[in-house]
N, C-alpha and C positions, 0 to 999 in steps of 0.2 A: 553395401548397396547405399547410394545416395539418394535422395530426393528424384534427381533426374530418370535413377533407374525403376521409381517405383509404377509409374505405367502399367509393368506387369502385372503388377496386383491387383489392379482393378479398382481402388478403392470407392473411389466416388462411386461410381455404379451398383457395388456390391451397399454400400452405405442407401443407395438409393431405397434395393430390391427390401433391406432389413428393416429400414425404418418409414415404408410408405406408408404404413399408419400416420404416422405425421401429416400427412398432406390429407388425407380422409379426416381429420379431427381440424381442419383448416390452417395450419403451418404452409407458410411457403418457403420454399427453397433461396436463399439469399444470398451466399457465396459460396464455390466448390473449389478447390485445389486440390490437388494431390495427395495432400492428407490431412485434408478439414473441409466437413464439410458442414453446413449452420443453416438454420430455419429459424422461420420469427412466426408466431402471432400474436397481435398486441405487444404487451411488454413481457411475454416469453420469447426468450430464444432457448434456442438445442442446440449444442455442440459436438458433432462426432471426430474425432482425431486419431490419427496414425501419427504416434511418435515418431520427430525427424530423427531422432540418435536411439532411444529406447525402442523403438517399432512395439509400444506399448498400445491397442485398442481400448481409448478410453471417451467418454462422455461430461457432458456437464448441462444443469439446466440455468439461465439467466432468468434474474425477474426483476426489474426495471433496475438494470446495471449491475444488481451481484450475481455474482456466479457462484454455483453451487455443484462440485466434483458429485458423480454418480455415486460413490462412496460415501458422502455425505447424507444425499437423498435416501438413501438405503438402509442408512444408519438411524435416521430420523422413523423409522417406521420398524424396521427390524434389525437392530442391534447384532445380536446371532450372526444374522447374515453378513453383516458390515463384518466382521472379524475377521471373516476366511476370504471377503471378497478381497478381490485382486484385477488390476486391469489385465487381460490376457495377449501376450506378448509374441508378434505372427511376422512372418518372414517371407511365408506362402499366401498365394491364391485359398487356398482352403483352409489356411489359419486366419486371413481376414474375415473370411465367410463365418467360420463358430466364432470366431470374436465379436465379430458384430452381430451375429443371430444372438449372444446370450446378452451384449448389450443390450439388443433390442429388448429381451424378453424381460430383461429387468428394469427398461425401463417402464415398458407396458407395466407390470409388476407392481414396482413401488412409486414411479414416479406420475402417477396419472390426479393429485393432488396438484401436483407443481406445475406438469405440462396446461392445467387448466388455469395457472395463475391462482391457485389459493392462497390469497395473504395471508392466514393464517398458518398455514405449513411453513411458509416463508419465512415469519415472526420464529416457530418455532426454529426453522433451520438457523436464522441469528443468534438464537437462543443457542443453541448447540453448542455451533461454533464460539461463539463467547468464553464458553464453560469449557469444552476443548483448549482452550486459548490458555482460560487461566490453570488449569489443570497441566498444562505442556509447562509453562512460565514455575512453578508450584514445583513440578521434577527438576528442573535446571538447576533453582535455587537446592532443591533439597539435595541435588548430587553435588554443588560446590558445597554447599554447608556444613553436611552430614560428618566427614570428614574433619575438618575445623574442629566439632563441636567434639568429637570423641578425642581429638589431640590436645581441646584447653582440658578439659575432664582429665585425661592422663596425667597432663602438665597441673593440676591441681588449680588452674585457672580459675575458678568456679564463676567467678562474673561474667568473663568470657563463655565458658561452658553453656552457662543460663539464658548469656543474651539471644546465642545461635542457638540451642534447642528450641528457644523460645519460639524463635522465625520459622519453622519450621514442625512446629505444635500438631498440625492436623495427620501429620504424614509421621509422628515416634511412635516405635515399637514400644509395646510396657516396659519394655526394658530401661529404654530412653526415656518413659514421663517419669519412671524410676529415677534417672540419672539426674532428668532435671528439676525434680522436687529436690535431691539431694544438692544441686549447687545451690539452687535460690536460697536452702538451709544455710550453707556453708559461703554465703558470698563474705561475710567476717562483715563486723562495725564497719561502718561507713565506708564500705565500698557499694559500688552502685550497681546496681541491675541495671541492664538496657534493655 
C-alpha cells in the first residue's frame, strides 16, 4: 500500500473523531494529509502520523520548536509505561481507529502538562533526553571498549588495560574494578597511565 492508497483508511477523519479534545482545550487544526495531521495553540503543536513505509500510529508534542515523541512525554511521568509502550502498527480502518483511540488516551493521560505548554515539564523533557543522550553515547563507547580492554588485560598490556577500563569506570562489573585496580598496580616503572 502506498501513500496514494491510503484514502481507505480514513486517517485524517478517524485522527479528527480521536483527538477532538484538542479543539475543546483551544488547538486548531493547521495542516491535514494523508498521514499527518498537526494542531497548534500558542507555541504547542501536536502531531498525529501514519507512517509512510512502517504504517506505525505515532504522536509527538512541539513546544516552541522541539519536538517531543509521545514516548518521551510518557517516559517523563511514568517510566513503567514508557518500557512496554510501542507505537501501534495498522494497516486497517479498525487498526487506525485503536491506534489512535490509545494514542489519544495517552495523550489525555500523560500528556495534559505539555498540551498546556508547561515550561517546566519541557525543561524536564530536555533534561531527560540529555541524560538519554549521554547514557546511549556511554553504551557505544562501552561496547567498542569493553572488548579492547579485556584483550590488553590478556595481552598483559596493563597500561593499555587501565587506560580503557578507566573510560569506561561507571559501567565495570566487580570483576572489571578488579581487573583494573590490578593493571593500574602492574603498569611497571614508568610506564604511563592514560
Amino acid at each position: 500500500m502506498n501513500v496514494s492508497d491510503r484514502s481507505q483508511l480514513d486517517f485524517s477523519d478517524k485522527v479528527r473523531e480521536a483527538f477532538s479534545f484538542l479543539l475543546g482545550d483551544g488547538f486548531a487544526e493547521i495542516e491535514v494529509l494523508p498521514t499527518l495531521v498537526r494542531y497548534r495553540k500558542g507555541d504547542v503543536e501536536v502531531d498525529i502520523c501514519h507512517g509512510r513505509q512502517s504504517y506505525e500510529i505515532g504522536g509527538g508534542i512541539s513546544f516552541s520548536g522541539n519536538r517531543y515523541a509521545m514516548s518521551e512525554v510518557v517516559r517523563a511521568s511514568d517510566p513503567d509505561v514508557a518500557k512496554v509502550y510501542r507505537n501501534p502498527v495498522a494497516t486497517t480502518q479498525d487498526g487506525v481507529t485503536a491506534g489512535l483511540d490509545e494514542l489519544s488516551e495517552l495523550m489525555q493521560r500523560y500528556g495534559a502538562e505539555a498540551l498546556r505548554g508547561d515550561a517546566r515539564l519541557f525543561s524536564a523533557l530536555e533534561l531527560q533526553r540529555k541524560r538519554w543522550a549521554e547514557e546511549y553515547a556511554l553504551d557505544v563507547i562501552e561496547e567498542q571498549l569493553r572488548p579492547r580492554a579485556e584483550e590488553a588485560f590478556r595481552r598483559g598490556d596493563y597500561p593499555k588495560a587501565a587506560e580503557l577500563y578507566g573510560r569506561i569506570g561507571k559501567r565495570l562489573s566487580p570483576v572489571e574494578v578488579k581487573k583494573l585496580a590490578f593493571a593500574e598496580e602492574h603498569c611497571g616503572p614508568g610506564k604511563k597511565k592514560m
